[in-house]
C-alpha positions as CSV (number, residue, x, y, z in Angstrom):
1,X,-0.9,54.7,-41.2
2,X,-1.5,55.5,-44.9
3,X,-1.1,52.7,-47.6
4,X,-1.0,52.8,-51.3
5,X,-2.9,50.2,-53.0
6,X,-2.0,49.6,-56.7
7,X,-4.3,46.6,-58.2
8,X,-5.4,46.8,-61.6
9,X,-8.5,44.7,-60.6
10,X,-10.9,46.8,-59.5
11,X,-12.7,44.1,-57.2
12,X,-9.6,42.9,-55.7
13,X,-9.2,46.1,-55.6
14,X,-12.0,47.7,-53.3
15,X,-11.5,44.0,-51.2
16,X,-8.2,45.4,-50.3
17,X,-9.4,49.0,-49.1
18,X,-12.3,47.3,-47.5
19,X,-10.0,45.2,-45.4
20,X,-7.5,47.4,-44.7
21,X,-9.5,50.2,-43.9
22,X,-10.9,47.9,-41.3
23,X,-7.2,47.4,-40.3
24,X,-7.7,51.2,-39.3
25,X,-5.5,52.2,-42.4
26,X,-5.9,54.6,-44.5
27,X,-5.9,53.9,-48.6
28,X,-5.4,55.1,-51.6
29,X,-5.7,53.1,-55.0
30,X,-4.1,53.5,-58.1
31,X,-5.3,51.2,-60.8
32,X,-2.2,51.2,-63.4
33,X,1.8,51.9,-63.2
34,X,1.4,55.0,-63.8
35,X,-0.8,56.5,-61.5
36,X,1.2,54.6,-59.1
37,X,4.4,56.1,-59.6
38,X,3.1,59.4,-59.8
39,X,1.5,58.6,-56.3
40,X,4.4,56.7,-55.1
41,X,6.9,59.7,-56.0
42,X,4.8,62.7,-54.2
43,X,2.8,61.2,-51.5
44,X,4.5,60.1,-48.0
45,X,3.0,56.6,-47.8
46,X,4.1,54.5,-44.9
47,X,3.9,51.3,-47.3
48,X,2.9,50.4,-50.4
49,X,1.0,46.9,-51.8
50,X,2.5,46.7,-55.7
51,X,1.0,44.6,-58.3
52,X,3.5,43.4,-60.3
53,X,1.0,42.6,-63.6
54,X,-0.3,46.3,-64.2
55,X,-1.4,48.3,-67.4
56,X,0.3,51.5,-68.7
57,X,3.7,50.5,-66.5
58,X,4.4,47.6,-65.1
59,X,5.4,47.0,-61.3
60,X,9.1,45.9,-61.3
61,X,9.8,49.4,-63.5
62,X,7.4,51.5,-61.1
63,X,9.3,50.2,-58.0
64,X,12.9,50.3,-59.5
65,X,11.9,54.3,-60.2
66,X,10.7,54.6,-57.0
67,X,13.6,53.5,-55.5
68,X,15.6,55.4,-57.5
69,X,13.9,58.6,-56.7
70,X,15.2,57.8,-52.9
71,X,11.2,56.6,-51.7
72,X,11.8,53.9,-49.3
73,X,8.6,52.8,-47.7
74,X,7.8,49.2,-47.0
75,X,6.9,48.1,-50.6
76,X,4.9,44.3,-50.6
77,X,4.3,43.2,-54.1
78,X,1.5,40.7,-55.0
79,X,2.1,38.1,-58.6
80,X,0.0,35.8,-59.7
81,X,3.0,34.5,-61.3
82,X,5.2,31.1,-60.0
83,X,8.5,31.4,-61.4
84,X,10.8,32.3,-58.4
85,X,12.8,34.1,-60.8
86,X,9.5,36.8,-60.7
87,X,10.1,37.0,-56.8
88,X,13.5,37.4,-56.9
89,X,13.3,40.0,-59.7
90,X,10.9,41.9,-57.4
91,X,12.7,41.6,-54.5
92,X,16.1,42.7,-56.2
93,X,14.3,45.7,-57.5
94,X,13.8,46.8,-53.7
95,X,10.5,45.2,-52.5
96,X,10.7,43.9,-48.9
97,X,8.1,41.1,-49.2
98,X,5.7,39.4,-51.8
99,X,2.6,37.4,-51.9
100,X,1.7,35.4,-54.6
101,X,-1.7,35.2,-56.1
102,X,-4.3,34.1,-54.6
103,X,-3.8,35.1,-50.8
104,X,-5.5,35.2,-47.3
105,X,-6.2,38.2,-46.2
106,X,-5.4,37.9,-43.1
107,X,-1.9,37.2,-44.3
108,X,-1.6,40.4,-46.2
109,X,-2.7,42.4,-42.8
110,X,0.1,40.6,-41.2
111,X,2.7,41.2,-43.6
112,X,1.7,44.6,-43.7
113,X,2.3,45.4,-40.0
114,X,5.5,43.5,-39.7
115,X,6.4,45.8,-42.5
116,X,5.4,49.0,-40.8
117,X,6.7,47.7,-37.8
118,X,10.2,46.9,-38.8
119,X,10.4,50.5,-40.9
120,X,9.9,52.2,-37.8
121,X,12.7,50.3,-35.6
122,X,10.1,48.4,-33.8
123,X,10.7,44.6,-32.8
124,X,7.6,44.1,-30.7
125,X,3.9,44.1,-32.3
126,X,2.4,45.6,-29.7
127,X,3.3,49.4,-28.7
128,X,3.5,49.6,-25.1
129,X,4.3,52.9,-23.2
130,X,4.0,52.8,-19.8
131,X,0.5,52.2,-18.9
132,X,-0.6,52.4,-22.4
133,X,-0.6,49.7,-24.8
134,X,-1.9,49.7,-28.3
135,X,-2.3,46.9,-30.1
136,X,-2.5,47.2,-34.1
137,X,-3.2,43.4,-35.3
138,X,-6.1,43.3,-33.0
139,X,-7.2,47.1,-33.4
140,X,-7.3,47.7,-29.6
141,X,-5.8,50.2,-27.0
142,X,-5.8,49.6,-23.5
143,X,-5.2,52.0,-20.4
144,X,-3.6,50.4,-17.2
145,X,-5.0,47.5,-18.6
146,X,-8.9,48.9,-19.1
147,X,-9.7,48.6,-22.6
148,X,-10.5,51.9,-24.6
149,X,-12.7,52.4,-27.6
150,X,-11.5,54.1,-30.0
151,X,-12.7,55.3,-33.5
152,X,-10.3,54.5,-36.2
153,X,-9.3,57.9,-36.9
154,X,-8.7,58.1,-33.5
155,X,-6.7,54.6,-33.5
156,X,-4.6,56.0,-36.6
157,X,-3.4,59.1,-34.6
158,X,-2.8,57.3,-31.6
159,X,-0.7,54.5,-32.9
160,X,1.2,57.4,-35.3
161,X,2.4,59.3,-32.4
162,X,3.2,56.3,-30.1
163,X,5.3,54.7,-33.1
164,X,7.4,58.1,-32.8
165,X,8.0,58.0,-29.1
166,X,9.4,61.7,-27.9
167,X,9.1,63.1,-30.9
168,X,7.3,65.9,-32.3
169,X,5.1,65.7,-35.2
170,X,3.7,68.2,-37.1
171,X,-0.1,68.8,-37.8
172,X,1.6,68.2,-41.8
173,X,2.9,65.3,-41.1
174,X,-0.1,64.1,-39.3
175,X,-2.4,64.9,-41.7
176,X,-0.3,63.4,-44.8
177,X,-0.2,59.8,-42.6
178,X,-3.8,59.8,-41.1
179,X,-6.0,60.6,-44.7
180,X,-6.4,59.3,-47.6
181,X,-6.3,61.3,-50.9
182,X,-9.8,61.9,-51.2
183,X,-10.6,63.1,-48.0
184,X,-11.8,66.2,-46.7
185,X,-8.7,67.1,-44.8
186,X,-10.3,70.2,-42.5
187,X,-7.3,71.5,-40.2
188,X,-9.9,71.3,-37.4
189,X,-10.5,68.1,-37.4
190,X,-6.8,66.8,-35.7
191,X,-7.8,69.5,-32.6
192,X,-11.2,67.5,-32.7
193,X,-9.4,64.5,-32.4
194,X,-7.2,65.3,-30.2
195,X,-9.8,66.2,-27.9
196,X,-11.4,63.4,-27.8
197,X,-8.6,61.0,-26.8
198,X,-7.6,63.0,-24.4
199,X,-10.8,62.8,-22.5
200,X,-10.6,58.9,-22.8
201,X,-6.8,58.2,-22.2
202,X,-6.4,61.5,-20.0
203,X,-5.8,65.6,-20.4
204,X,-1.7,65.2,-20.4
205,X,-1.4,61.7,-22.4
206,X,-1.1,64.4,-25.9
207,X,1.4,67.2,-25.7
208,X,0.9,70.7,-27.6
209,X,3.7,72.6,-28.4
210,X,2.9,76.0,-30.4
211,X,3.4,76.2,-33.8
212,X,5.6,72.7,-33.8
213,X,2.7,70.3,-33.3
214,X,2.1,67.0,-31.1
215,X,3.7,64.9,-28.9
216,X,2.4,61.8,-26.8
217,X,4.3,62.2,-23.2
218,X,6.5,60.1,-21.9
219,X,5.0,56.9,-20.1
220,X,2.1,57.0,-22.6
């Protein structure tokens, strides 16, 4: 899952990516409201963390013209402000959660997920199909009930397609939700990928179909 980061701090900043990243997300920062909306309005993010106090444009504008340039992922906005009229503001605007200033970390994380989780239809945290479960709060997948390690790119592509369940996604899509915007996205590397969990979770858990793209089998 790919997450847009928009702190104008840079050390709360690189605490955030640090974390998440951890989280087996992938980030990208933007450090002002402008970058942000730019970011916001032509990348497919699957959620976004929004700063409400930010230079250049402030967060309540840059999530009112998100929402009115039809982007509807998760948005979770941070304040360091207490006035519930703030959180109210930010949540009429179209945010679907807030955290106010400071935080736990661990908190965010969970926020986050829930988040994810209830934009793609899901009620449970943990993904289970058939013999395969993945887990996203605690980062693990297991097979039949055998754990299996897992890089984190190889997580991220896992828990994509499993949060699609009989659909078909394209390398596109894949690539746009598995990288962040500074990385070296080489077309190989989802075959590479690919490869490689299917030697650990088995040769028919990943379904090619030509010139469409992926899709995890039924049962998991």
């Amino acid at each position: 899952m790919r997450i847009l980061v928009v702190e104008d701090s840079a050390a709360l900043a690189a605490q955030l990516r640090e974390a998440l990243v951890a989280a087996h997300f992938a980030v990208d920062l933007a450090p002002d409201g402008e970058e942000a909306l730019f970011l916001g309005e032509t990348e497919p993010y699957d959620a976004a963390v929004l700063d409400l106090g930010l230079p250049r444009l402030d967060g309540l504008t840059v999530l009112r013209r998100w929402r009115a340039a039809g982007r509807a992922m998760p948005v979770l906005i941070l304040t360091a402000r207490d006035s519930w009229t703030e959180k109210v503001a930010g949540l009429d605007a179209g945010a679907d959660d807030y955290l106010a200033k400071p935080f736990a970390m661990g908190e965010l994380l969970a926020r986050l997920r829930a988040l994810v989780r209830r934009a793609q239809g899901r009620a449970q945290a943990a993904i289970e199909l058939g013999a395969l479960r993945i887990d996203p709060a605690a980062g693990s997948v297991t097979l039949q009930g055998a754990p299996v390690r897992l890089t984190g790119l190889e997580f991220r592509l896992l828990a994509y397609l499993a949060s699609r369940p009989g659909q078909v996604v394209s390398k596109t899509e894949l690539t746009e939700h598995l990288y962040a915007q500074d990385f070296d996205r080489d077309s190989n590397t989802l075959e590479v990928v690919i490869g490689r969990l299917r030697r650990k979770l088995g040769p028919a858990l990943i379904e090619t179909l030509r010139g469409q793209g992926y899709r995890l089998a039924a049962g998991g």
